[in-house]
N, CA and C atoms as a LAMMPS dump frame, in Angstrom:
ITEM: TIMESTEP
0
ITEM: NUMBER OF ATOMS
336
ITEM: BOX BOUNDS ff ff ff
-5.0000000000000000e+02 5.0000000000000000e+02
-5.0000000000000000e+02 5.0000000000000000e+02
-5.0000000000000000e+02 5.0000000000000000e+02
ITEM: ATOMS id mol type element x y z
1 1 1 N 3.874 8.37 16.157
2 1 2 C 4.324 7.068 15.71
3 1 3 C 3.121 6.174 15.457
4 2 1 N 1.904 6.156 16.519
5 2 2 C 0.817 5.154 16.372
6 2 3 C 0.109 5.655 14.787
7 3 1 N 0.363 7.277 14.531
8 3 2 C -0.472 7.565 12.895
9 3 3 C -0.188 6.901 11.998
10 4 1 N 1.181 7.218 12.401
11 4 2 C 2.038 6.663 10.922
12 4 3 C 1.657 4.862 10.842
13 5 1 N 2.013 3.961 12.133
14 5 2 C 2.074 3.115 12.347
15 5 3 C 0.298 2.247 11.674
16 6 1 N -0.405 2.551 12.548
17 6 2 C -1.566 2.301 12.564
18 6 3 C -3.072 2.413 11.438
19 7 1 N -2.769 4.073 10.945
20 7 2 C -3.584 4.708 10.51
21 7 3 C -3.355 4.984 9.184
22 8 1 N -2.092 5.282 9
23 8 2 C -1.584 5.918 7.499
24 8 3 C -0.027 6.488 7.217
25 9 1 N 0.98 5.759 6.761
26 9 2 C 2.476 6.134 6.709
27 9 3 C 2.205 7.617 6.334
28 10 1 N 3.36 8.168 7.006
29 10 2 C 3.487 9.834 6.968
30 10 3 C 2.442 10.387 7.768
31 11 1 N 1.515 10.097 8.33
32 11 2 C 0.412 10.809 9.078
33 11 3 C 0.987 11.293 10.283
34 12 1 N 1.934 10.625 10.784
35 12 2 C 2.351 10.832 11.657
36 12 3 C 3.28 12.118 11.936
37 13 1 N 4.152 11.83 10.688
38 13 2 C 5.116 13.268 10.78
39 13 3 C 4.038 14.701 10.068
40 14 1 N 3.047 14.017 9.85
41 14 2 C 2.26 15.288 9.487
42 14 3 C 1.402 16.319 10.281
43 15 1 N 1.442 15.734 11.403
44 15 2 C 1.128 16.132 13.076
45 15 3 C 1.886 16.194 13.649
46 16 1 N 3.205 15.912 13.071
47 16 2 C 4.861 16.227 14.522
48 16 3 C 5.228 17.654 13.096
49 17 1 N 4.805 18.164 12.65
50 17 2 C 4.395 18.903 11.315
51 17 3 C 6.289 19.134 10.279
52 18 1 N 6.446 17.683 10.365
53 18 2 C 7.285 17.571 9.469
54 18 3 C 6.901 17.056 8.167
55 19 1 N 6.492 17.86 7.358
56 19 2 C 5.191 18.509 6.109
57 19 3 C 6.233 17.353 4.866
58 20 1 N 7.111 17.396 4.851
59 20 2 C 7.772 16.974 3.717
60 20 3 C 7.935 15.854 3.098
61 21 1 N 8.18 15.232 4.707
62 21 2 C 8.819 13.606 4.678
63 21 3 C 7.607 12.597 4.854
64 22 1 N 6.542 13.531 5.494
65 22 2 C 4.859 12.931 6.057
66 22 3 C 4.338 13.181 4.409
67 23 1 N 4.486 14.183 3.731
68 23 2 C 3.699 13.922 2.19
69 23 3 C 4.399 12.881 1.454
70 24 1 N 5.55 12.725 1.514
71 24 2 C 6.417 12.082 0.2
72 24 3 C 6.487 10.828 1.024
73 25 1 N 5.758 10.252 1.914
74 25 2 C 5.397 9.164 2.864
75 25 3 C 4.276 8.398 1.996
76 26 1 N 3.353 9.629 2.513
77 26 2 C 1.884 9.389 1.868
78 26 3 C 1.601 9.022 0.42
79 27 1 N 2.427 9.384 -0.551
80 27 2 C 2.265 9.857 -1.656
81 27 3 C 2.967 8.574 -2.47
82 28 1 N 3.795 8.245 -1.569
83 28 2 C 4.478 6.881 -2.682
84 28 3 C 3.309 5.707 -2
85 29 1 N 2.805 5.841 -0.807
86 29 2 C 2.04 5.013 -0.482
87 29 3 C 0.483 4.781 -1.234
88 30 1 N 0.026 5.791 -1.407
89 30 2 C -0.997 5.935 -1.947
90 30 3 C -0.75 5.775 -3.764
91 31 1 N 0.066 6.209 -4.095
92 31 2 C 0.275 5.78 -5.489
93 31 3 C 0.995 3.655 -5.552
94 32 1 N 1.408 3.311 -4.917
95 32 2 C 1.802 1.911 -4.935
96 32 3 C 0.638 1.651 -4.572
97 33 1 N -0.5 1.567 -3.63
98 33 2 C -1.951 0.934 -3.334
99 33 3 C -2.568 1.083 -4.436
100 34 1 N -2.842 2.687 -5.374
101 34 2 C -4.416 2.504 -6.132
102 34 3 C -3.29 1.891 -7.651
103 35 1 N -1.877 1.552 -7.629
104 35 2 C -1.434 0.643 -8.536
105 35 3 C -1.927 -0.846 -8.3
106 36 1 N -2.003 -1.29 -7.137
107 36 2 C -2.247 -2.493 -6.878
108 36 3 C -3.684 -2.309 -7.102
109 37 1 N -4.497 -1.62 -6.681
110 37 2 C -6.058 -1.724 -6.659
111 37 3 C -6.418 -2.011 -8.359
112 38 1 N -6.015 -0.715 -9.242
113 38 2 C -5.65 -0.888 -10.301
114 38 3 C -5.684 -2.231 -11.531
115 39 1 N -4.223 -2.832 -10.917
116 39 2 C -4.372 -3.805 -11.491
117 39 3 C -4.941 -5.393 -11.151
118 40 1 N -5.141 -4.879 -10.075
119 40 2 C -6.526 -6.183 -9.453
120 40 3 C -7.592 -5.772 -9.972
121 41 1 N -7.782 -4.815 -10.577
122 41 2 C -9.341 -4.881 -11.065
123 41 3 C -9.581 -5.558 -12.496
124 42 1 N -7.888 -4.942 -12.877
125 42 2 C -7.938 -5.432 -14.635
126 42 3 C -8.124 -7.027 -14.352
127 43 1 N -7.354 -7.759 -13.772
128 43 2 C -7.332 -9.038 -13.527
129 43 3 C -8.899 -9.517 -13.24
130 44 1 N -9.852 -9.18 -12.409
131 44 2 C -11.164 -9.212 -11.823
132 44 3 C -11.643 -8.872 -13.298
133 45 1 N -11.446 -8.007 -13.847
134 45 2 C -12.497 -7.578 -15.512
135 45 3 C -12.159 -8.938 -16.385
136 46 1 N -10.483 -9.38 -16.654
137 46 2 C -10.366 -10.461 -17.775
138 46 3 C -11.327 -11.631 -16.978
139 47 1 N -11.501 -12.188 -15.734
140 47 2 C -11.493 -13.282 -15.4
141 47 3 C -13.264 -13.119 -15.81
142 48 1 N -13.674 -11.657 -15.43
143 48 2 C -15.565 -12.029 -15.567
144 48 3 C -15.467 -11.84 -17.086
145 49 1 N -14.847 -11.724 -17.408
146 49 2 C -15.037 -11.694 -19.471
147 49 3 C -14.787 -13.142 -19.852
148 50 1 N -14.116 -13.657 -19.116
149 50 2 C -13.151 -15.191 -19.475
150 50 3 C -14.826 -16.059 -19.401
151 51 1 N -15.164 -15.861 -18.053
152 51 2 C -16.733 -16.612 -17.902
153 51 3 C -17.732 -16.227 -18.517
154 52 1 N -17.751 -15.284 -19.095
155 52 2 C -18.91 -14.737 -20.063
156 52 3 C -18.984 -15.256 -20.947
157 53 1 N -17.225 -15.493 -21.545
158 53 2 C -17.242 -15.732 -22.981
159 53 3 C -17.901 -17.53 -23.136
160 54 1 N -17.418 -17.998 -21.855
161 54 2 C -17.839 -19.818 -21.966
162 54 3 C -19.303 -19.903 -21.6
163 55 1 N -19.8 -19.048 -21.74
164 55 2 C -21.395 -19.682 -21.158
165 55 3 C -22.268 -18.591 -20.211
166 56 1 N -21.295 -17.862 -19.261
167 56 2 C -21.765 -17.266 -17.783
168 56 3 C -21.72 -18.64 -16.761
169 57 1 N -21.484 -19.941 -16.843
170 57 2 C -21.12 -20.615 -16.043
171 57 3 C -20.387 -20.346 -14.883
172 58 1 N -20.8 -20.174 -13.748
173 58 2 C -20.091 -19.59 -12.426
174 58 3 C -20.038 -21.436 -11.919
175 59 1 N -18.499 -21.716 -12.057
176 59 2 C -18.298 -22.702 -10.757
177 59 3 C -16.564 -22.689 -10.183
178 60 1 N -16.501 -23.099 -9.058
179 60 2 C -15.109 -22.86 -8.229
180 60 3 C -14.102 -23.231 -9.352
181 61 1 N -14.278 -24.519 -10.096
182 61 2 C -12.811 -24.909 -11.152
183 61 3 C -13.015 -23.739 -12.476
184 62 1 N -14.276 -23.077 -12.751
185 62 2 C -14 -22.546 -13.872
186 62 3 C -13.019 -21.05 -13.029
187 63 1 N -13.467 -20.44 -12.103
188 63 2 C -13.104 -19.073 -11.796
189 63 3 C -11.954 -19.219 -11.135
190 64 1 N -11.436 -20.502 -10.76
191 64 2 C -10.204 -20.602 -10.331
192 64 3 C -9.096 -20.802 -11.273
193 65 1 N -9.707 -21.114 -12.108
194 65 2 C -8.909 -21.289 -14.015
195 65 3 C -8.762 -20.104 -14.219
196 66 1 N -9.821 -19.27 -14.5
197 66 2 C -9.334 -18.027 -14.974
198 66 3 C -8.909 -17.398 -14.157
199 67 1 N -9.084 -16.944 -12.989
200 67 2 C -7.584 -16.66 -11.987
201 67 3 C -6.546 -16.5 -12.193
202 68 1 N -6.073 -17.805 -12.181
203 68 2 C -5.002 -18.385 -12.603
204 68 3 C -4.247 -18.313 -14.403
205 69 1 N -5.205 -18.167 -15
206 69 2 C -4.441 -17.436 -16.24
207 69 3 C -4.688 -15.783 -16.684
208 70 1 N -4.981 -15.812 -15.571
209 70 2 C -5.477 -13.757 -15.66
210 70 3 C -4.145 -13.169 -14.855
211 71 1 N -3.617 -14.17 -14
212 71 2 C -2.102 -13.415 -13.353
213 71 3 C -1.144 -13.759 -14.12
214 72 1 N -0.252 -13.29 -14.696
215 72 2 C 0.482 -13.488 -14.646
216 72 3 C 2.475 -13.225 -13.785
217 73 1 N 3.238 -13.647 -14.503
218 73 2 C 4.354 -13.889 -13.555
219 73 3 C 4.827 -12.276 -13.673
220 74 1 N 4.695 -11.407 -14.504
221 74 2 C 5.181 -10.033 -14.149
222 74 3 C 4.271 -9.402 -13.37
223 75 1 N 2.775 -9.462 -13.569
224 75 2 C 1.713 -9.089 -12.235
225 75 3 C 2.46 -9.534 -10.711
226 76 1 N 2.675 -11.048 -10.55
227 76 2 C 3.319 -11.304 -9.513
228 76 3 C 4.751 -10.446 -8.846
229 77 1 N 5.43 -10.035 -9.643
230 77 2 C 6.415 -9.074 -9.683
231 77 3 C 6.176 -7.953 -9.208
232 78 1 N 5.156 -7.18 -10.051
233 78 2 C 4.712 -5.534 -9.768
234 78 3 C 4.149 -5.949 -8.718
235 79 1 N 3.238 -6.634 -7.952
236 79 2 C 2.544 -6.976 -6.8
237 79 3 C 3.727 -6.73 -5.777
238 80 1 N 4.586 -7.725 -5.937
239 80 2 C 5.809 -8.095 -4.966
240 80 3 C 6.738 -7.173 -4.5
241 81 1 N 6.874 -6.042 -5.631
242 81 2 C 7.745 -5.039 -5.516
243 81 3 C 6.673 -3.723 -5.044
244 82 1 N 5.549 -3.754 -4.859
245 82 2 C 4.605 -2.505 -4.809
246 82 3 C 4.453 -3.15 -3.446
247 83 1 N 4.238 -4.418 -2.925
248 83 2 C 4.091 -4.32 -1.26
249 83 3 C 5.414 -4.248 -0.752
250 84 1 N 6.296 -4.407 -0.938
251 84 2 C 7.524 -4.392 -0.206
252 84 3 C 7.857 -2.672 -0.434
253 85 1 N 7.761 -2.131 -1.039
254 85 2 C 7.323 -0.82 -1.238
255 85 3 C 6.657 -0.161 -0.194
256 86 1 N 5.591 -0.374 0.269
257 86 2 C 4.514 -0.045 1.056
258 86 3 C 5.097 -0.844 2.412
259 87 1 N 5.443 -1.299 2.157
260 87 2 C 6.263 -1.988 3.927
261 87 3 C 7.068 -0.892 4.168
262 88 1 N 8.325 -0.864 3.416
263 88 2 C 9.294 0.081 3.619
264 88 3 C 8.776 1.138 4.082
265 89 1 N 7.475 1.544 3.492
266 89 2 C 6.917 2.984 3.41
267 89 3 C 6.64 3.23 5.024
268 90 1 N 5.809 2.287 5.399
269 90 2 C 5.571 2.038 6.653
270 90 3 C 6.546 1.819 8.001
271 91 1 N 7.447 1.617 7.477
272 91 2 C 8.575 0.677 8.351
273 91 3 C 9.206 2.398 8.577
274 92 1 N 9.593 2.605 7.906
275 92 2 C 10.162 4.415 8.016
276 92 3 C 9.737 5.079 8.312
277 93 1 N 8.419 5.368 8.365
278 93 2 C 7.109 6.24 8.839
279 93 3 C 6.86 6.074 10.394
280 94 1 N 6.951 4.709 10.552
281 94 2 C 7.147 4.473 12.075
282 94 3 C 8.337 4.73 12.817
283 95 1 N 9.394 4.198 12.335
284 95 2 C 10.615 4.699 13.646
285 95 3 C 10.813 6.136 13.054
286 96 1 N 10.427 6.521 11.963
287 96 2 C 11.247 7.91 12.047
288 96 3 C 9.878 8.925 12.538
289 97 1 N 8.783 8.512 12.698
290 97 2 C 8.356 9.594 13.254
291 97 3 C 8.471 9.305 14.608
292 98 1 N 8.687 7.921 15.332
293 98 2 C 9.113 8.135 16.539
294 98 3 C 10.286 8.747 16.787
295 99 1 N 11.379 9.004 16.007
296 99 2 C 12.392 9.583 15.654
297 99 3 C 12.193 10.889 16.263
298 100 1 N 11.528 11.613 15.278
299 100 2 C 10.9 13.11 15.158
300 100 3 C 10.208 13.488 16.706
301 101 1 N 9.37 12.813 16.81
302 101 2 C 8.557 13.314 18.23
303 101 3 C 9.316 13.284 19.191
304 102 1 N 10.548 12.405 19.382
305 102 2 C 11.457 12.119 20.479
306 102 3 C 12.539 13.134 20.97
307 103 1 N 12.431 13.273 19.71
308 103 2 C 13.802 14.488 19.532
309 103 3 C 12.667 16.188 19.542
310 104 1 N 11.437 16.109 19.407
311 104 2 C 10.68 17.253 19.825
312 104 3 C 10.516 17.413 21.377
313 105 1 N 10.062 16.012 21.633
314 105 2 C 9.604 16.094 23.11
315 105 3 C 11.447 16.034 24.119
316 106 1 N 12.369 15.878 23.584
317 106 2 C 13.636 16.139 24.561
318 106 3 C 13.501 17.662 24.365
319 107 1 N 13.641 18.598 23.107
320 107 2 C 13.828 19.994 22.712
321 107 3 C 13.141 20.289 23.883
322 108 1 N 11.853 19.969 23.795
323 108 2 C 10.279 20.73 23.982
324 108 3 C 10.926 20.888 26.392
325 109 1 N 11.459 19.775 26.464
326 109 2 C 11.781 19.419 28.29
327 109 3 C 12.889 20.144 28.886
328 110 1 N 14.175 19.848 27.558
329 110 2 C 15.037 21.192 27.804
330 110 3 C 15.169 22.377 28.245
331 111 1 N 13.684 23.055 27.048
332 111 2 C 13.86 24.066 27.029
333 111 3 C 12.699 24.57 28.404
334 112 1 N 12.238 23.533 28.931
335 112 2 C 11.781 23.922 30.503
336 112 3 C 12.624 24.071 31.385
């Protein structure tokens, strides 16, 4: 539970070696992050092009301008829906691999 929890969704069931639910954990997680990484970079590329194009002038109101017109309201969206994504991802990864280990470690006492 602390893998999944702590370290990396699905890590956890990937050491209680429930292979399936620990990849397809990992895998929506890691594809929703390097989406977000992704498109924070495009945003980071328009905003240093935005200042290039006026001068190379670096000051707080110019880079907070272009910021601010480098996001827009569907970025805010894909953002919004890719972390709540990655919550879920997490949120399931944790009780269900405490799930998994719980129901190993009763099997595992039983069968003593």
């Amino acid at each position: 539970m602390l893998l999944s929890g702590l370290v990396f969704p699905g890590l956890g069931h990937v050491v209680l070696k429930a292979y399936k639910r620990g990849i397809a954990l990992m895998v929506i997680t890691a594809v929703c992050f390097i989406i977000i990484i992704k498109t924070a970079l495009q945003q980071v590329n328009t905003v240093i092009e935005k200042i290039q194009s006026e001068g190379g002038v670096i000051d707080l109101d110019s880079v907070t301008q272009a910021a601010n017109q480098a996001v827009s309201s569907a970025d805010q969206v894909t953002y919004n829906v890719l972390y709540f994504i990655m919550i879920c991802c997490w949120l399931v990864g944790v009780i269900d691999a405490y799930r998994v280990g719980n129901a190993k470690d009763n099997k595992t006492s039983s069968a003593d």
